[in-house]
HTML snippet that shows the backbone in 3Dmol.js (N, CA, C, O; Angstrom):
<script src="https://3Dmol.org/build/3Dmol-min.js"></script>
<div id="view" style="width:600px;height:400px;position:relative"></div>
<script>
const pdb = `
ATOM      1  N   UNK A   1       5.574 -10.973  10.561  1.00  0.00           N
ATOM      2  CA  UNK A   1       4.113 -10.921  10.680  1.00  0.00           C
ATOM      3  C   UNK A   1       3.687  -9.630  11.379  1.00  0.00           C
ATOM      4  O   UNK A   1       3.012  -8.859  10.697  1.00  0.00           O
ATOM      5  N   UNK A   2       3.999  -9.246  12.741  1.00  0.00           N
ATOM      6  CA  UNK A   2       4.217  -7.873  13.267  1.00  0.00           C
ATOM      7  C   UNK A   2       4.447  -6.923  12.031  1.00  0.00           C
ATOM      8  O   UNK A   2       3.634  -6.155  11.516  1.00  0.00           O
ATOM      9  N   UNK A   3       5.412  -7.103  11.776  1.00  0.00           N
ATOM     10  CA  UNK A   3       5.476  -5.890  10.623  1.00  0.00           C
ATOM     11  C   UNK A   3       4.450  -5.734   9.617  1.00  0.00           C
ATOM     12  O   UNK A   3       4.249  -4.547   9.363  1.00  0.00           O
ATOM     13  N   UNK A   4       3.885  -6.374   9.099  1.00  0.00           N
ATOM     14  CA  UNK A   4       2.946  -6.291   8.125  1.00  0.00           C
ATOM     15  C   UNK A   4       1.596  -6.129   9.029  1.00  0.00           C
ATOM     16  O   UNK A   4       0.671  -5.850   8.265  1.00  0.00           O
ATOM     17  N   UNK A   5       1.265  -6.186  10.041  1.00  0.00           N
ATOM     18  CA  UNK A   5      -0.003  -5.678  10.745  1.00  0.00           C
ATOM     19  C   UNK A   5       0.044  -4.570  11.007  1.00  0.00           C
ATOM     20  O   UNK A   5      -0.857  -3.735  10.930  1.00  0.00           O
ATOM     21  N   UNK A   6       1.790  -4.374  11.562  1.00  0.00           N
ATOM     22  CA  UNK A   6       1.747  -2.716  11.918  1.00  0.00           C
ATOM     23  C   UNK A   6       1.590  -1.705  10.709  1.00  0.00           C
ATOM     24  O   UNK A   6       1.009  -0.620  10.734  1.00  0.00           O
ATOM     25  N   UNK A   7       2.150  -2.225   9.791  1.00  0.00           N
ATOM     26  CA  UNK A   7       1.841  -1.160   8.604  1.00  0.00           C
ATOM     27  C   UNK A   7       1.591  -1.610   6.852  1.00  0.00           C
ATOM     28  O   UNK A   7       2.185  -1.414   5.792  1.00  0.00           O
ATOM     29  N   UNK A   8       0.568  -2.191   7.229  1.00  0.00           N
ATOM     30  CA  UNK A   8       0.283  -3.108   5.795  1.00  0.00           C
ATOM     31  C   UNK A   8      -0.056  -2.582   4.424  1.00  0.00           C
ATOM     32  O   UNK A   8      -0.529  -3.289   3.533  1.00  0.00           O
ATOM     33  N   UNK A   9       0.250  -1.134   4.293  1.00  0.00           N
ATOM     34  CA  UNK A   9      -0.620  -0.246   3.715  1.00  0.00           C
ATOM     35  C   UNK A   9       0.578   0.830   3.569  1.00  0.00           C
ATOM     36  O   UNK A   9       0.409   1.948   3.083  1.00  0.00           O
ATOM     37  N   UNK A  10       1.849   0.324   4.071  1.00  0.00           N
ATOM     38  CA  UNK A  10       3.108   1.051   4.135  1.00  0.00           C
ATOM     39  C   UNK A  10       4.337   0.406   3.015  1.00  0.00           C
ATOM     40  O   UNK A  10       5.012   1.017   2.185  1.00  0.00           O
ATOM     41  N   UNK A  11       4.319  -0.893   3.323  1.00  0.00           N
ATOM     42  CA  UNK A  11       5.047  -1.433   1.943  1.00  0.00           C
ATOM     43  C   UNK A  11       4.748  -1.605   1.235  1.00  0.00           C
ATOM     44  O   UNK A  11       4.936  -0.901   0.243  1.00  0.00           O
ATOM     45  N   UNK A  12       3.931  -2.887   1.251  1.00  0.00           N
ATOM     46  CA  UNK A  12       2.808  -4.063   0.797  1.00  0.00           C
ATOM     47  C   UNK A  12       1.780  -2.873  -0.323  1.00  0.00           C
ATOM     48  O   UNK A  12       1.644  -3.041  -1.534  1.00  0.00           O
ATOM     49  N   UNK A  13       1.204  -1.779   0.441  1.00  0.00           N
ATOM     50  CA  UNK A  13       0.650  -0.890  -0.381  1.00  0.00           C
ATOM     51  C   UNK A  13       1.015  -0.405  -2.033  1.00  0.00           C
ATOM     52  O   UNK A  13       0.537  -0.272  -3.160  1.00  0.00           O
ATOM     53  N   UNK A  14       2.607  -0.223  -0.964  1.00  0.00           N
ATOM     54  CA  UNK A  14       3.208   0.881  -2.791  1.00  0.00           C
ATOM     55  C   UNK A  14       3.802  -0.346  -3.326  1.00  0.00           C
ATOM     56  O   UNK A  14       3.983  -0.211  -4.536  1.00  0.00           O
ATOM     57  N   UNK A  15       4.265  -1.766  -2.789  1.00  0.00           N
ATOM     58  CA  UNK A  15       4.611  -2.357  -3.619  1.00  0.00           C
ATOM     59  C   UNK A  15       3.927  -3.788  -4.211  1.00  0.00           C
ATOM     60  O   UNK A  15       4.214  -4.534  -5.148  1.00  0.00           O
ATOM     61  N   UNK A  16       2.982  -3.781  -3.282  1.00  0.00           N
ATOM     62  CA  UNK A  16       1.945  -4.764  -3.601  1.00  0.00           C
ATOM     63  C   UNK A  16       0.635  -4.143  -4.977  1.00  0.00           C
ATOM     64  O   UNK A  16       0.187  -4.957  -5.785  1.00  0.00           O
ATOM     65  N   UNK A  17       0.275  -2.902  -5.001  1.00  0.00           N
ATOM     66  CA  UNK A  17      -0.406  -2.490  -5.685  1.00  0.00           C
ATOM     67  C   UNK A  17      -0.257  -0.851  -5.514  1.00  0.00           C
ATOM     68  O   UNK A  17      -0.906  -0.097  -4.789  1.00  0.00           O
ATOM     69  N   UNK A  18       0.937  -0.528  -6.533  1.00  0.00           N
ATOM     70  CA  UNK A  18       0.866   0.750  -6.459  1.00  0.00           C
ATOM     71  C   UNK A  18      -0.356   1.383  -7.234  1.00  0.00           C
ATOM     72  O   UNK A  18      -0.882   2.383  -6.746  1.00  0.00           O
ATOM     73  N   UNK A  19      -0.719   0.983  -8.127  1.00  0.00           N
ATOM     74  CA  UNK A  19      -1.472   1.484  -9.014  1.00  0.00           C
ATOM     75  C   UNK A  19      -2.999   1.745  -8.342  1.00  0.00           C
ATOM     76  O   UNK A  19      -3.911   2.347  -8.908  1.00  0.00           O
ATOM     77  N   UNK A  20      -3.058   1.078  -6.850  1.00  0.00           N
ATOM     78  CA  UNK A  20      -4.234   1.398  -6.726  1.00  0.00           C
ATOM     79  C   UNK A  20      -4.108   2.943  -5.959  1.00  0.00           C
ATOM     80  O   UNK A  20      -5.038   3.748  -6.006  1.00  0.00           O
ATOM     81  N   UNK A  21      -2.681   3.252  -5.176  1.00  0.00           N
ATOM     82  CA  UNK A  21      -2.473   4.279  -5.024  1.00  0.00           C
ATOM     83  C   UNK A  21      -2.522   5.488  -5.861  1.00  0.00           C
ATOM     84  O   UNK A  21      -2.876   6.657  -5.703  1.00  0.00           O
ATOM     85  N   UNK A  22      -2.046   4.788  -6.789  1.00  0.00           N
ATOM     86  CA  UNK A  22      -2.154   6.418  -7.882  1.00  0.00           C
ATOM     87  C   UNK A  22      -3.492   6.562  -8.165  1.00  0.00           C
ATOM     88  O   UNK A  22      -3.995   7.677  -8.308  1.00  0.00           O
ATOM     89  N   UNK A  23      -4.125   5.524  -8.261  1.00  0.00           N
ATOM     90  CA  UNK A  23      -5.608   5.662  -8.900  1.00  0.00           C
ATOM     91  C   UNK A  23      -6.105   6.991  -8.139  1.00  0.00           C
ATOM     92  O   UNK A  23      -6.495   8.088  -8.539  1.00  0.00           O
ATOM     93  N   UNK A  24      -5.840   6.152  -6.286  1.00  0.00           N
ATOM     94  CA  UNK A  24      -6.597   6.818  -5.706  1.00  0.00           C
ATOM     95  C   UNK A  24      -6.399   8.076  -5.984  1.00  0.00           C
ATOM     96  O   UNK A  24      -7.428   8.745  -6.073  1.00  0.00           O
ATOM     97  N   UNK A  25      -4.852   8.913  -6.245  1.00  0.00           N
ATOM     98  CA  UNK A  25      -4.552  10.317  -5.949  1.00  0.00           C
ATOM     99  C   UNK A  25      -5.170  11.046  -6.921  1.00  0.00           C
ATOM    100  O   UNK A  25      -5.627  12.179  -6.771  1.00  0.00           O
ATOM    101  N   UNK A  26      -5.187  10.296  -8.068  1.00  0.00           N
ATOM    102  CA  UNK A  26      -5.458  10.620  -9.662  1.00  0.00           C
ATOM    103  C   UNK A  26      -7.364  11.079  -9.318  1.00  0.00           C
ATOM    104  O   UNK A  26      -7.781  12.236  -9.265  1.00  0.00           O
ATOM    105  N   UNK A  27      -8.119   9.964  -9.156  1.00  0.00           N
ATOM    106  CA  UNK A  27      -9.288  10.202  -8.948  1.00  0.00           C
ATOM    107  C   UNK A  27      -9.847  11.688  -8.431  1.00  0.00           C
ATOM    108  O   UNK A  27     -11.051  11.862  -8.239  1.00  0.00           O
TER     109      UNK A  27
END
`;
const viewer = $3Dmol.createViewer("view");
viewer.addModel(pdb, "pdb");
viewer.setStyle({}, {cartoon: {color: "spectrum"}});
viewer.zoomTo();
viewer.render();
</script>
């Protein structure tokens, strides 16, 4: 649980929704 507060936007990000990452870079 710690881990995912400390950086939720670190795993969870690229592997929970990478695509919103690329979107973003792409945009």
């Amino acid at each position: 649980m710690n881990k995912k507060l400390a950086y939720p936007f670190k795993s969870e990000y690229k592997t929970q929704y990478p695509y919103r990452c690329f979107q973003r870079q792409a945009s």
